[in-house]
C-alpha angles and dihedrals in degrees: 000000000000132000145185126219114286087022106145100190132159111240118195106247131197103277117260122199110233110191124227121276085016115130121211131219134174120226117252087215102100113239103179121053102219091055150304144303107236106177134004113204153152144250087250115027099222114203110265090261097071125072105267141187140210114223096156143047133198112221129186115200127219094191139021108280147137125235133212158197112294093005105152105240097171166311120291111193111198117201127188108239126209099215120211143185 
């Protein structure tokens, strides 16, 4: 996929299982070096209780560049939650 820079596109990314009452974050350390992985996300945003999975990715580039296959966008920390209400 190619980008200019400032292009902020969703790339389809290898699906990742997110179990249910788990909470995401993206490392603030950058990975890639033509820019940053803001969101990953589904089709269907399912509530935080229900097995989930992550199939895209926002990025946002900082330089022209072209992105492929198996290019390494981020880090994606998964963390168990304790919901309460």
């Amino acid at each position: 996929m190619e980008f200019q820079s400032g292009n902020i596109k969703s790339i389809k990314i290898k699906e990742i299982p997110i179990q249910a009452n788990y909470i995401s974050f993206l490392s603030g350390y950058g990975s890639n070096s033509y820019g940053h992985a803001l969101e990953v996300d589904e089709e269907i945003p399912l509530p935080l209780s229900m097995k989930r999975k992550a199939d895209h990715a926002m990025f946002a580039a900082a330089k022209n560049c072209e992105i492929k296959k198996d290019d390494l966008l981020g880090v994606l920390i998964l963390l168990p939650a304790n919901l309460t209400h």
